[in-house]
Kinemage of the C-alpha trace (Angstrom):
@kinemage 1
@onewidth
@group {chain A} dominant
@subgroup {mainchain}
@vectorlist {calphas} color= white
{ca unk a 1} P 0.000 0.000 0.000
{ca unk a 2} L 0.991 3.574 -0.872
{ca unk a 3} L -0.195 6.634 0.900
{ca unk a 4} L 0.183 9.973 -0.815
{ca unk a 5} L -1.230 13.601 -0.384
{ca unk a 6} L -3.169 16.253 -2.452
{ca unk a 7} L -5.128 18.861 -1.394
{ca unk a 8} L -8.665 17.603 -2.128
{ca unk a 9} L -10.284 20.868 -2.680
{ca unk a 10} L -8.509 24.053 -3.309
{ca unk a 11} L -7.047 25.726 -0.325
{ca unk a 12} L -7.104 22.544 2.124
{ca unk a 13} L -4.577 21.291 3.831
{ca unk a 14} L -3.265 18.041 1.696
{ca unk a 15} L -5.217 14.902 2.531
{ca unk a 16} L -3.775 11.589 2.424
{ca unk a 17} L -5.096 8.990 -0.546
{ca unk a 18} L -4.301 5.726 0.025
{ca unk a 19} L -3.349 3.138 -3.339
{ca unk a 20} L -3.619 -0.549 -2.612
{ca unk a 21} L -2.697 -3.463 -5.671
{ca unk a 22} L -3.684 -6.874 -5.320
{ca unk a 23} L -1.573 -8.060 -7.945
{ca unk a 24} L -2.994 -11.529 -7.348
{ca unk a 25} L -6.877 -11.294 -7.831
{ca unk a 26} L -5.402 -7.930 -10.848
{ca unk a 27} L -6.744 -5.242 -9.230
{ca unk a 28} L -6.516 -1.734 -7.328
{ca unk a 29} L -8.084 0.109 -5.113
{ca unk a 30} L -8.271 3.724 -4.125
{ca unk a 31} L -9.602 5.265 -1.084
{ca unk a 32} L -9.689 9.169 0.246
{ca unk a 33} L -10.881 8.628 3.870
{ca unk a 34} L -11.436 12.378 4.350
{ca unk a 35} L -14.453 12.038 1.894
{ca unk a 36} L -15.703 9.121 3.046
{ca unk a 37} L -14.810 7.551 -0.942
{ca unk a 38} L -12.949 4.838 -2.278
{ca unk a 39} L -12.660 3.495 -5.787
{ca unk a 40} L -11.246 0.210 -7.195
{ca unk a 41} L -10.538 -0.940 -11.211
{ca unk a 42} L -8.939 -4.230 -12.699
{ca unk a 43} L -5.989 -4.548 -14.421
{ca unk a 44} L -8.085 -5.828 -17.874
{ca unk a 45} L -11.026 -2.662 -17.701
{ca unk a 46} L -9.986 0.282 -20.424
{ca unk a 47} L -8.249 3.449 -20.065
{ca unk a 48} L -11.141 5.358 -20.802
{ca unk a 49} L -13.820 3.580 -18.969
{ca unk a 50} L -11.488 3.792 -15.932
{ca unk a 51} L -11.303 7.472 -16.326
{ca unk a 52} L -15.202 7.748 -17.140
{ca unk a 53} L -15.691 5.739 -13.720
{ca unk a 54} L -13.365 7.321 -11.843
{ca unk a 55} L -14.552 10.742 -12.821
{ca unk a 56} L -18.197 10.432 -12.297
{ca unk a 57} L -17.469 8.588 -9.038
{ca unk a 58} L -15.691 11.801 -7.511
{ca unk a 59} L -17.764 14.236 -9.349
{ca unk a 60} L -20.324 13.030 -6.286
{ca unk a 61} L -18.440 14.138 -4.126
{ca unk a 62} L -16.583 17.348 -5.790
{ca unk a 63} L -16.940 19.778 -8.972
{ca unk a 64} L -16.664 18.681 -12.275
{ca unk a 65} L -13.104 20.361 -12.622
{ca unk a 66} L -11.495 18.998 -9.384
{ca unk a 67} L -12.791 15.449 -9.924
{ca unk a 68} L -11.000 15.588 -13.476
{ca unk a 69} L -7.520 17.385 -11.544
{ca unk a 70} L -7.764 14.640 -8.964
{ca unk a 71} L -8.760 11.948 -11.338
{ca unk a 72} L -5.318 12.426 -13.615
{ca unk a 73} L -3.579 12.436 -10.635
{ca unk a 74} L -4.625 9.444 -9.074
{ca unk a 75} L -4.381 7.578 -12.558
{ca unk a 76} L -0.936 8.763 -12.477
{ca unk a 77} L -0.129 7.302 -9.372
{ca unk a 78} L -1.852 4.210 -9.874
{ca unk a 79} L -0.125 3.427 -12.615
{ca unk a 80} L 3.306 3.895 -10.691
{ca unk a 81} L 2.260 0.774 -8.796
């Protein structure tokens, strides 16, 4: 597991995102405690349905904008793994 920060919404103090792979069962999972949200994708789903998921999953719980920011970044990180 890998923890990492970003401020959630602009102006907040950095909040920690966790990033979990289970290489075994091919997948990952991504959780922001301070939202109450996590998220989780295989290894075999698409690029772009990731993103469309991803997006529309934090859009619930920010703006359009951020939850595209914080979606890259994430990604970004994920793919680090």
């Amino acid at each position: 597991m890998k923890i990492r920060k970003t401020p959630v919404v602009d102006g907040q103090a950095p909040t920690r995102v966790y990033l979990y792979e289970n290489r075994k069962e091919e997948y990952i999972l991504l959780a922001i405690p301070a939202l109450e949200w996590s998220f989780s994708f295989s290894y075999e789903e698409e690029t772009e349905e990731t993103v469309r998921r991803l997006e529309a999953s934090l859009e619930k719980r920010l703006g359009r904008e951020r939850a595209a920011l914080l979606a890259e970044q994430l990604l970004g990180w994920a793919r680090e793994m």
